[in-house]
C-alpha positions in Angstrom: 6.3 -9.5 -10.7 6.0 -12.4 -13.2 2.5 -13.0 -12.6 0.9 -9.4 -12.6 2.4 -9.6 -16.5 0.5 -12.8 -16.7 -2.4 -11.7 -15.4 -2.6 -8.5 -17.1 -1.6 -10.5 -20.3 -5.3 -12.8 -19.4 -7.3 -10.0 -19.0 -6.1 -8.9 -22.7 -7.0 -11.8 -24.0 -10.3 -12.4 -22.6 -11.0 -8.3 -23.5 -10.0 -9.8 -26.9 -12.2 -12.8 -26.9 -15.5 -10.5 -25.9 -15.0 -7.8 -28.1 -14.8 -10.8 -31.4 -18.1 -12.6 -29.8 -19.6 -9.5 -29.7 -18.7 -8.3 -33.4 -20.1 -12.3 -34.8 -23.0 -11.7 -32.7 -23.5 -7.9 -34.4 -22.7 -9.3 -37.8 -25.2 -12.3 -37.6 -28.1 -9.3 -36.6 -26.9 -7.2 -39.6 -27.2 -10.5 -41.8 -30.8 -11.3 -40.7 -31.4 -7.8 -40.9 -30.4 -8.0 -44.8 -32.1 -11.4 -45.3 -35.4 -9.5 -44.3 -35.2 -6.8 -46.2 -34.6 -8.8 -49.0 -37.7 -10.8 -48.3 -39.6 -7.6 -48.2 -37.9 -6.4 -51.4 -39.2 -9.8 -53.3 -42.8 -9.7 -51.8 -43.0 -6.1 -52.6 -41.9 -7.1 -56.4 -44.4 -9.4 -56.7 -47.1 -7.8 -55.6 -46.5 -4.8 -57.9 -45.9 -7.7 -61.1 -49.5 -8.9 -59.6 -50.9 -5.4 -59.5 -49.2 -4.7 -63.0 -50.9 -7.8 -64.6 -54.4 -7.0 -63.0 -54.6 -3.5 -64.4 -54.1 -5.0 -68.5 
């Protein structure tokens, strides 16, 4: 009886253990995600300071 406890207590665990890899792995996405649109944001700054400039 002991060690259907011990094995259902393992499978928790490792249910545990996928479900936080797969939340890092989702956050790091959402991060590079930002960091590009972030990027985009600056470029598309510049370019309308550029634009801005060239039409005085």
């Amino acid at each position: 009886m002991g060690s259907i406890n011990e094995e259902e207590r393992k499978g928790k665990e490792r249910e545990k253990v996928q479900v936080s890899a797969e939340a890092r792995i989702e956050n790091r996405v959402v991060a590079v995600k930002d960091s590009h649109t972030d990027e985009t944001r600056r470029v598309q700054l510049a370019c309308n300071f550029v634009n801005l400039l060239a039409t005085k």
